[in-house]
C-alpha positions as CSV (number, residue, x, y, z in Angstrom):
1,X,0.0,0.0,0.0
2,X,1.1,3.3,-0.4
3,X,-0.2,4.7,2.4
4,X,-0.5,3.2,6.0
5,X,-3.6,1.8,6.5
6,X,-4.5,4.2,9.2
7,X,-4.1,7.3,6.7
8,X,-6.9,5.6,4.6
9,X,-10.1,7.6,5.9
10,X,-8.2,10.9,5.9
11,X,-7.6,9.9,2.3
12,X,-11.3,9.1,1.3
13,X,-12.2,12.3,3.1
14,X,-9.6,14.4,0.9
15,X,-10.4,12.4,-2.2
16,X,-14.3,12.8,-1.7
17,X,-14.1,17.0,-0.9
18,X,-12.2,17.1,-4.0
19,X,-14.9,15.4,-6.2
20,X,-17.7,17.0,-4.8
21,X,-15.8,20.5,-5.0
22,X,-14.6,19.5,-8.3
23,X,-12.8,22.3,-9.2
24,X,-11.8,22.0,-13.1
25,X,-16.2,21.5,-13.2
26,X,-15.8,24.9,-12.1
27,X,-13.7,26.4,-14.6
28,X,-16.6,26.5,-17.5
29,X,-18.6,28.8,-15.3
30,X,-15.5,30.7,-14.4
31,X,-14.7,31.8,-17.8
32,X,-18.1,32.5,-18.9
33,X,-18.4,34.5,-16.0
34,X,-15.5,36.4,-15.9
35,X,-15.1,37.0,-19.8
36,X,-15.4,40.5,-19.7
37,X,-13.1,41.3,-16.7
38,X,-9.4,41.7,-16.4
39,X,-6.6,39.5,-15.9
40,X,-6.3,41.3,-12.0
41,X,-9.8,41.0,-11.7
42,X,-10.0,37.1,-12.8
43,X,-7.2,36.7,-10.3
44,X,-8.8,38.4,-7.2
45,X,-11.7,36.7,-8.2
46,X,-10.2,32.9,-8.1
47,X,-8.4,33.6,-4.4
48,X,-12.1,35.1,-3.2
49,X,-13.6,31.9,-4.3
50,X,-11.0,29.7,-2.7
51,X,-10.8,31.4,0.4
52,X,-14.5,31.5,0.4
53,X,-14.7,27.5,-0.3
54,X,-12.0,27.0,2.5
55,X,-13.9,29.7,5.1
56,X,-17.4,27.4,4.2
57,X,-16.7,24.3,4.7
58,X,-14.0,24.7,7.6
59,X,-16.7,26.1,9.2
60,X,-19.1,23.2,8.5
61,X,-16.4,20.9,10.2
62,X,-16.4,23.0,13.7
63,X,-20.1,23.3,14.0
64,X,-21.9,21.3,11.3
65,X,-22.5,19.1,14.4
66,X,-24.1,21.6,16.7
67,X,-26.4,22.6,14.0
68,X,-27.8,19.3,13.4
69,X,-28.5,19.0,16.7
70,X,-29.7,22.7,17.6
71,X,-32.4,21.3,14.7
72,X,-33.0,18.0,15.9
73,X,-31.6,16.4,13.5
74,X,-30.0,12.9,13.8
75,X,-27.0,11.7,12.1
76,X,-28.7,8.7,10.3
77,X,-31.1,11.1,8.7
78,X,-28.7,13.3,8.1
79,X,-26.5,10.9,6.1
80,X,-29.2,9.5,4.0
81,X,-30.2,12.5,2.8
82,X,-27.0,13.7,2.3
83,X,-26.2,10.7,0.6
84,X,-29.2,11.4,-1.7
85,X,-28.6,15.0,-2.4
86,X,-24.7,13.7,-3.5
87,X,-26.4,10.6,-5.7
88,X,-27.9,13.4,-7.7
89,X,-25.9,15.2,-7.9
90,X,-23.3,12.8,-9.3
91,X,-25.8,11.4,-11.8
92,X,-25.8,15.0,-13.3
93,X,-21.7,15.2,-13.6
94,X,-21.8,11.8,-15.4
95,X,-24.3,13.8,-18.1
96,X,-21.5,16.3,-17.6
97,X,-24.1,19.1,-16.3
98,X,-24.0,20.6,-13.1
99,X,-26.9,19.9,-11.0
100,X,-29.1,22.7,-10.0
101,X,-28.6,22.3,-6.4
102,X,-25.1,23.9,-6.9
103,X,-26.0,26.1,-9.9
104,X,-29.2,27.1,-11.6
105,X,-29.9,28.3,-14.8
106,X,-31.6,32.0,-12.7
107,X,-28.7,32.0,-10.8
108,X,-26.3,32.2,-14.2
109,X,-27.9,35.3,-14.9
110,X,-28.4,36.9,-11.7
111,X,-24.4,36.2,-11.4
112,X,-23.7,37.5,-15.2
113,X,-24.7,41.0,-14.0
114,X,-22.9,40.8,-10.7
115,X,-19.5,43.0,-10.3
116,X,-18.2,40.2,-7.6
117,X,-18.7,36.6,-8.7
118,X,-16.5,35.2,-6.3
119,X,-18.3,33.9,-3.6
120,X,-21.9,33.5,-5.5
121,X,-22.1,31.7,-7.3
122,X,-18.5,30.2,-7.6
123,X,-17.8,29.7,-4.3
124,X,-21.3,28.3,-3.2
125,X,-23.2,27.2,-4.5
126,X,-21.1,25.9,-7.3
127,X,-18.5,24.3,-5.0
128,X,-19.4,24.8,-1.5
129,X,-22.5,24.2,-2.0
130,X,-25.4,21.6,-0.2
131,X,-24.0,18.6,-1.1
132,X,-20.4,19.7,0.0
133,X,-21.6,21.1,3.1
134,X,-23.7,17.7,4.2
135,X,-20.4,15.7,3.2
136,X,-18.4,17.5,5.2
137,X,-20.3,17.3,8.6
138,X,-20.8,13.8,7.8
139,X,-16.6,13.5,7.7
140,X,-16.7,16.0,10.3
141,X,-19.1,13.2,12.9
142,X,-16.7,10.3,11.7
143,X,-13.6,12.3,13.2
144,X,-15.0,13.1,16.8
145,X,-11.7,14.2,18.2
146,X,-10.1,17.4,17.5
147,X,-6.9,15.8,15.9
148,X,-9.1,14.3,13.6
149,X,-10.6,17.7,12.6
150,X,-7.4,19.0,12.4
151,X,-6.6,16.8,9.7
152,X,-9.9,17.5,8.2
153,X,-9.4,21.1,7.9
154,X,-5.9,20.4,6.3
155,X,-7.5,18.4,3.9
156,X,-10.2,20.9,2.7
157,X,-7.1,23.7,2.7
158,X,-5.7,21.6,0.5
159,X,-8.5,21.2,-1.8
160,X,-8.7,25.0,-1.8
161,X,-5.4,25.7,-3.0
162,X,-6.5,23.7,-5.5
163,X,-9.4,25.1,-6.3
164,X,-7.3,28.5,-6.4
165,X,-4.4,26.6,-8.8
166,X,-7.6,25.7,-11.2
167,X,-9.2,29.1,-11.6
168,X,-6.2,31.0,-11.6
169,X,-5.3,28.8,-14.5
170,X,-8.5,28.4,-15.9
171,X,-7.8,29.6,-19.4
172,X,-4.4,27.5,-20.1
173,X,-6.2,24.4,-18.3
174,X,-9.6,25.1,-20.6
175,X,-7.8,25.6,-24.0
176,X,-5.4,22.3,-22.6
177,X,-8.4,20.0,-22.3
178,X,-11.0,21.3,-24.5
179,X,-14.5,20.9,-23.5
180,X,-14.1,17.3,-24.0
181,X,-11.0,16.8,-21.6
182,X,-13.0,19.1,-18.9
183,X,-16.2,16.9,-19.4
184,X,-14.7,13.2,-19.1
185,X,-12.8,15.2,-15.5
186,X,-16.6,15.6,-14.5
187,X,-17.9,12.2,-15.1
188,X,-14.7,11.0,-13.2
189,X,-15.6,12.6,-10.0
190,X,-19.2,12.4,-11.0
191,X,-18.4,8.2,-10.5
192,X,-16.7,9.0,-7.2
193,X,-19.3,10.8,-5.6
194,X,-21.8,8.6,-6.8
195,X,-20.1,5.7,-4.9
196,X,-19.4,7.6,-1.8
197,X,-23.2,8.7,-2.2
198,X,-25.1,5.4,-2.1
199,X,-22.4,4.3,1.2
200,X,-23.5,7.1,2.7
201,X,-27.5,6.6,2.3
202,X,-26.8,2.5,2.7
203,X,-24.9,3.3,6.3
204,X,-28.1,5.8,7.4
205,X,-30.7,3.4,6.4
206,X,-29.0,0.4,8.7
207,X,-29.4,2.4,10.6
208,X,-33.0,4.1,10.4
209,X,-33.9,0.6,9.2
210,X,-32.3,-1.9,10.8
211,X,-34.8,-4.8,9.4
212,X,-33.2,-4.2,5.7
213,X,-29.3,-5.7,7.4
């Protein structure tokens, strides 16, 4: 293995915050969006989104918890329908469409006529949007101790940067892989989330249900 077996679930966490953030899905929307605006601009514009993706679901690690249960909310339920809003949302990224729970069609204009893009609708709901959110507290449960979290928030700093890397290279990275090349990246994390989706709706339902084990 290449990584020690007890590294595995930070690894599944980092690898599933990636997908569902999916940054180069992002970079479409990005350069429609910014088309008219400067090179400056199109730069303050991808650090505002990252640090605004970061800010988001950081936050949703330290107190997703408290929320759900200010709201009465158990976990089970939680993670099935979590793992349903993810499910759908993967099914659109292997049609290579974004689903409208991170990005309707209103909100595409609303945000063409916006001076600042950077935090709606690029940051959430495009990337840090519900399903991203849900994910993360789910992650968040799993790793009760603050170590744990720790690690987390590393993780989803990490995916930031990335997310900054991808927009501020977004016109290189676009003419690179074409709309082809862009789409198959989709479907790819599209299949990942998918997965991670249905484990996270089967786990709730055990548990909800526990006549279906």
């Amino acid at each position: 293995m290449i990584f020690p077996p007890e590294y595995t679930p930070y690894i599944k966490a980092l690898v599933g915050v990636l997908a569902i953030v999916n940054p180069l899905g992002a970079i479409p929307v990005f350069l429609s969006l910014s088309a008219e605006r400067t090179i400056t601009e199109c730069k303050n514009i991808a650090r505002t989104s990252a640090v605004s993706v970061a800010i988001i679901l950081i936050t949703a690690v330290w107190i997703g918890d408290g929320m759900l249960a200010f709201f009465g909310i158990g976990i089970p339920a939680f993670r099935t329908g979590g793992g349903l809003l993810i499910v759908l949302m993967a099914i659109s990224m292997l049609h290579a469409k974004q689903s409208h729970s991170q990005h309707s069609p209103a909100e595409a204009v609303e945000a063409s006529d916006k001076e600042n893009i950077a935090v709606v609708p690029l940051a959430i709901p495009l990337m840090a949007g519900p399903g991203g959110i849900s994910l993360v507290i789910i992650y968040a449960h799993q790793f009760a101790n603050w170590h744990d979290r720790l690690i987390l928030t590393a993780g989803i700093s990490i995916v930031a940067l990335l997310v900054w890397l991808a927009l501020r290279l977004a016109t290189p990275i676009g003419k690179k892989l074409g709309v082809i090349g862009l789409n198959i990246a989709t479907r790819i994390m599209g299949l990942l989330l998918a997965a991670i989706g249905v484990q996270m709706m089967t786990a709730g339902l055990l548990i909800l249900l526990p006549g279906l084990a």
